[in-house]
C-alpha positions as CSV (number, residue, x, y, z in Angstrom):
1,X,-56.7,19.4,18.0
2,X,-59.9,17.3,18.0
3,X,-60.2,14.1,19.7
4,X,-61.1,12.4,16.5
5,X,-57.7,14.1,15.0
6,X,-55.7,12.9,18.2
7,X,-56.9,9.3,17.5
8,X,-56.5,9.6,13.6
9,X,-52.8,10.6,14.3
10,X,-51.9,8.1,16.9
11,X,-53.2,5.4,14.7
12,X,-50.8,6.6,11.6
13,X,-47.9,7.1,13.9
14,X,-49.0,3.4,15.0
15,X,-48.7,2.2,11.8
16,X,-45.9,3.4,10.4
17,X,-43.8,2.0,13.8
18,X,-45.5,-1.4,13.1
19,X,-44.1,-1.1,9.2
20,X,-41.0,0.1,10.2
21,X,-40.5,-2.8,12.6
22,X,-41.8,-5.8,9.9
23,X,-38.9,-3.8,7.6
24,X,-36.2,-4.1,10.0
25,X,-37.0,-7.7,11.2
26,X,-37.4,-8.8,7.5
27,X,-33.7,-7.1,7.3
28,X,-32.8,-8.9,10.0
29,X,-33.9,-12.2,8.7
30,X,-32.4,-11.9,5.5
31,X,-29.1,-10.8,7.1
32,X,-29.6,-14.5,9.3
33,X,-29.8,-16.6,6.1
34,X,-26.8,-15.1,5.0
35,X,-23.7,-17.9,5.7
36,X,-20.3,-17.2,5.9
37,X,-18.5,-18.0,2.6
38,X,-15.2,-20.5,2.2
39,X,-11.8,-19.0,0.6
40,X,-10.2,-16.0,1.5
41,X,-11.6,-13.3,3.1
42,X,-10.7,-10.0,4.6
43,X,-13.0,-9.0,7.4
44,X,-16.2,-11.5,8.1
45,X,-18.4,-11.1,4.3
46,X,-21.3,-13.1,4.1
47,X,-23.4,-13.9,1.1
48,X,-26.9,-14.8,0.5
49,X,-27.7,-18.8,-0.8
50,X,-28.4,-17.5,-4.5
51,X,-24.9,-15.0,-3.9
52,X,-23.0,-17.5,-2.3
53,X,-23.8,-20.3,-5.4
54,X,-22.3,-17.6,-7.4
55,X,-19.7,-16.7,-6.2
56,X,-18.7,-20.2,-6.3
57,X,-19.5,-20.3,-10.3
58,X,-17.0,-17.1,-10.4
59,X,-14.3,-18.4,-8.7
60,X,-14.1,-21.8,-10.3
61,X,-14.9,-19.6,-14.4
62,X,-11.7,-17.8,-13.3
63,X,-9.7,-20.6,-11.8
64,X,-6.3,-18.8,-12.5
65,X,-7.2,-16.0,-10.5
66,X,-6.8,-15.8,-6.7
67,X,-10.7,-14.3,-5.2
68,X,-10.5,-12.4,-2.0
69,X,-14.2,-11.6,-1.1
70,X,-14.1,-8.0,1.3
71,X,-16.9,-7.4,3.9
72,X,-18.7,-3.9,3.3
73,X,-17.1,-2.5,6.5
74,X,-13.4,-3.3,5.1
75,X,-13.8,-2.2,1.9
76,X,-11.5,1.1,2.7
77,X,-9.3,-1.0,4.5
78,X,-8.6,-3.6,1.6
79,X,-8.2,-0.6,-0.9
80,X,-5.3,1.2,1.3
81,X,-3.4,-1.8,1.8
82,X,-4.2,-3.8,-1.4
83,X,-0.5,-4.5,-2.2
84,X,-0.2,-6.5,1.3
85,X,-2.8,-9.1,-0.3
86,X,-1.6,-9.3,-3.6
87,X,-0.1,-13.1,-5.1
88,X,3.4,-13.7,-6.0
89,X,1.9,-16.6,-8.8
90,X,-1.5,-15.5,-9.7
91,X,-3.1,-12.3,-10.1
92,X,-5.5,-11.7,-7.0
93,X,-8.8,-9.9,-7.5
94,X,-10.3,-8.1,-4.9
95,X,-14.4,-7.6,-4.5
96,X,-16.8,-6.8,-1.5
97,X,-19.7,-8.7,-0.7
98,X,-21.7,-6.0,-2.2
99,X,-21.2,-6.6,-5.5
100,X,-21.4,-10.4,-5.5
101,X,-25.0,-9.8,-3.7
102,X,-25.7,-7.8,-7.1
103,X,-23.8,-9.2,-9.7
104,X,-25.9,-12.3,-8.5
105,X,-28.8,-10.5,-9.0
106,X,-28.8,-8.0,-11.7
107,X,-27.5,-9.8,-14.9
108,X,-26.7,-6.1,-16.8
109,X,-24.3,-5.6,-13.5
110,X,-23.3,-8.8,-13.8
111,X,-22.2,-8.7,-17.1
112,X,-20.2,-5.4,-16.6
113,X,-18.1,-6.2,-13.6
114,X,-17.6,-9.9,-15.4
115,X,-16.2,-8.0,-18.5
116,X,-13.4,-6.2,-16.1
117,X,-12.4,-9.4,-14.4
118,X,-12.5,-11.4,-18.3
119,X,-10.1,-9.2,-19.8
120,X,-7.6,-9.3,-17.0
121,X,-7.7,-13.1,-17.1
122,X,-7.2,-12.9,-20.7
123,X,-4.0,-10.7,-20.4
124,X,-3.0,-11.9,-17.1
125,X,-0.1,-14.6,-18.3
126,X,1.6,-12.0,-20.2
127,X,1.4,-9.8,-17.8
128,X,2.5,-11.7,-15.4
129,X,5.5,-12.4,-17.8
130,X,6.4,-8.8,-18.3
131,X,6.3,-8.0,-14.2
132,X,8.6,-11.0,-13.7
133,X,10.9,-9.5,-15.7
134,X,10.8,-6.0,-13.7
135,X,10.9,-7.9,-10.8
136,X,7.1,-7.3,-9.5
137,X,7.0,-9.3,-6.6
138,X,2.8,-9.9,-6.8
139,X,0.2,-8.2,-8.7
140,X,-3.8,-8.0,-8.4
141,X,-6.9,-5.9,-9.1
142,X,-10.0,-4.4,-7.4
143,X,-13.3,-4.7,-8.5
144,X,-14.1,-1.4,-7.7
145,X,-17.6,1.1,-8.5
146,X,-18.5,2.6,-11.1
147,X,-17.7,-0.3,-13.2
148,X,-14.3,0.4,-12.5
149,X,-11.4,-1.7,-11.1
150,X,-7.7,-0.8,-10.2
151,X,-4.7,-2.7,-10.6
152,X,-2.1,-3.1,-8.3
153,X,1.9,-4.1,-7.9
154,X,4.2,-5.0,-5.5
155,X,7.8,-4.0,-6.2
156,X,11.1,-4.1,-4.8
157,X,12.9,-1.0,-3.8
158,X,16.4,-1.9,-3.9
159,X,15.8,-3.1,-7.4
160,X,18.0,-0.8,-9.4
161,X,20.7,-1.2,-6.7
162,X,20.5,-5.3,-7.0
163,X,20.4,-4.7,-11.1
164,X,24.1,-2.7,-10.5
165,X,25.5,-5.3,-8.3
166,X,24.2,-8.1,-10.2
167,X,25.5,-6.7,-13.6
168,X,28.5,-5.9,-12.4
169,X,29.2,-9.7,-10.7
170,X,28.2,-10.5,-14.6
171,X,30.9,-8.3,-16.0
172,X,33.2,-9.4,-13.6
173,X,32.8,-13.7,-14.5
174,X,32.5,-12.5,-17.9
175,X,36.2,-10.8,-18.2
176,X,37.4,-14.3,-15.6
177,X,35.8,-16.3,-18.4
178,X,38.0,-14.9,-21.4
179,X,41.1,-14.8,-19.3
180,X,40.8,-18.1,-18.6
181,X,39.7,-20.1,-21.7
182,X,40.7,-23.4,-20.7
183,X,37.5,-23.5,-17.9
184,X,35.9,-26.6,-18.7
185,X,32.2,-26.4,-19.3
186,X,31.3,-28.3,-15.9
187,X,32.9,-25.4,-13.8
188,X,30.9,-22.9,-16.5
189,X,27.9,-24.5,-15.5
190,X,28.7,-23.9,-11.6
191,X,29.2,-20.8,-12.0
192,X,26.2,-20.2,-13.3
193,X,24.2,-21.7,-10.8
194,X,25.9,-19.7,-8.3
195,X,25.5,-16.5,-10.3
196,X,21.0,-17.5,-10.2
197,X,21.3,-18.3,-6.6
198,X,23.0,-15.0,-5.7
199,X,19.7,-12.9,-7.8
200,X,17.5,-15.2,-5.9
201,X,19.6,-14.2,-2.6
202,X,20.0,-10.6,-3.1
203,X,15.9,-10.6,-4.1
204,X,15.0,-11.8,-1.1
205,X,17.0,-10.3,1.6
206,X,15.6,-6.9,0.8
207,X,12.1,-6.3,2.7
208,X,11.6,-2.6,1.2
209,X,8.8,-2.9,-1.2
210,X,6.7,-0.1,-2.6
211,X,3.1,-0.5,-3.7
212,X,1.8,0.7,-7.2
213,X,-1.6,1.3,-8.4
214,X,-3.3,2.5,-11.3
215,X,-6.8,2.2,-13.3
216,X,-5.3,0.4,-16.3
217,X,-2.9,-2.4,-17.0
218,X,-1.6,0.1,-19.3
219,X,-0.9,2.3,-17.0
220,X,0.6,0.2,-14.5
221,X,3.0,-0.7,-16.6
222,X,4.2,2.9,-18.0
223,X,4.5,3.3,-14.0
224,X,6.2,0.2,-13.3
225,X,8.5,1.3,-16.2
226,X,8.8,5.0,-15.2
227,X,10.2,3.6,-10.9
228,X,12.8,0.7,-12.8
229,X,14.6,3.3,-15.3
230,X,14.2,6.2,-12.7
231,X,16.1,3.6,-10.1
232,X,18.7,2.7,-12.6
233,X,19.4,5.8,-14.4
234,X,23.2,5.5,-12.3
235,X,24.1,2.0,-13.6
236,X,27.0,2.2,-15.8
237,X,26.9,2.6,-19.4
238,X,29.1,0.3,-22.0
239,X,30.7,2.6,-25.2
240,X,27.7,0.7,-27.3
241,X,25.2,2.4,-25.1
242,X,26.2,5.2,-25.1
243,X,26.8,5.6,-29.2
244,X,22.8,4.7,-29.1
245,X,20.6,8.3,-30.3
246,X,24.1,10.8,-29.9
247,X,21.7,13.3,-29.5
248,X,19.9,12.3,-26.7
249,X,19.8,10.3,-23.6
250,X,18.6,6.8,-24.4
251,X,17.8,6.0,-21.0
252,X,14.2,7.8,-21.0
């Protein structure tokens, strides 16, 4: 190699260290500017000024919903164990710093990822209705990619076993009650308090929970639906029941 070719290359290898090294301290001074952001978080996510402002605007457009923002490095994290974050009173939704960053700056992205968290707000108080009633203990959603998101719900195991005992304890006041007509309707009312406190009891003593996830509200549902009857397919039928289709199992 010639000594002009020696000096040619040392200055390109020169140069492209010197542009390398203005791109990683402009990277560097971006990430500085970045501030940490208020509300919940899992991991340590910080947002640009211009992300940060609107996040803000997101949070407070979709005031019913409870924002978790995930740093990039616990995105994985917050997807395995999304049922441990999820709300008992309003749907929690899930999304990394990442996509704030964008949805902040690309108003086509913005637009689709602002669609998926819209129409669960829109469905989300009956929804919540319906899991109450399949005693769902919290529910949420994750922003996910792809313009994607999952849903998620937290359930009780030992739901088809409190179901028995609490039906049964109904049965059981129920034939009290007509063998003993003459129960005024204070003592009726007693009993009935008692009878809500001992669901509320039974609910909570059990710890056992089991997570359920799905890409639709749809589907979460049909799964939801498919754990309860599969839990209380050995609760005891009444002769009315039973009468129900003759010719096939009602239960399913």
């Amino acid at each position: 190699m010639s000594a002009i070719s020696q000096v040619e290359t040392t200055a390109a290898n020169a140069y492209e260290a010197a542009e390398s090294a203005k791109a990683a301290q402009a990277k560097q001074t971006q990430e500085d500017k970045k501030v940490k952001v208020t509300g919940k978080t899992i991991g340590e996510p910080k947002l640009s000024e211009k992300a940060a402002k609107y996040y803000d605007k997101l949070r407070k457009q979709y005031g019913n919903m409870d924002f978790i923002l995930v740093s990039s490095d616990m995105k994985e994290k917050a997807k395995a164990q999304a049922g441990s974050y999820a709300n008992a009173n309003r749907m929690v939704v899930l999304i990394d710093e990442e996509k704030i960053e964008r949805m902040a700056e690309d108003e086509n992205y913005r637009k689709q990822y602002e669609g998926i968290i819209s129409n669960a707000a829109v469905r989300m108080p009956q929804l919540a209705s319906s899991l109450s009633a399949k005693n769902v203990k919290s529910f949420g959603m994750q922003v996910g990619d792809n313009g994607a998101a999952s849903f998620f719900a937290v359930m009780d195991k030992s739901f088809a076993a409190q179901r028995k005992r609490i039906d049964q304890m109904r049965q059981k006041k129920a034939d009290e009650k007509k063998a003993d007509a003459k129960k005024d309707a204070k003592k009726a009312e007693a009993d009935r308090r008692a009878e809500k406190a001992e669901e509320k009891r039974q609910a909570e003593e059990s710890g056992d929970t089991i997570t359920v996830t799905a890409s639709s509200i749809e589907e979460l549902l049909r799964k939801i639906d498919d754990i309860t009857y599969a839990g209380m397919s050995d609760n005891v039928w009444t002769d009315q029941e039973r009468m129900v289709g003759q010719g096939f199992d009602t239960r399913w």
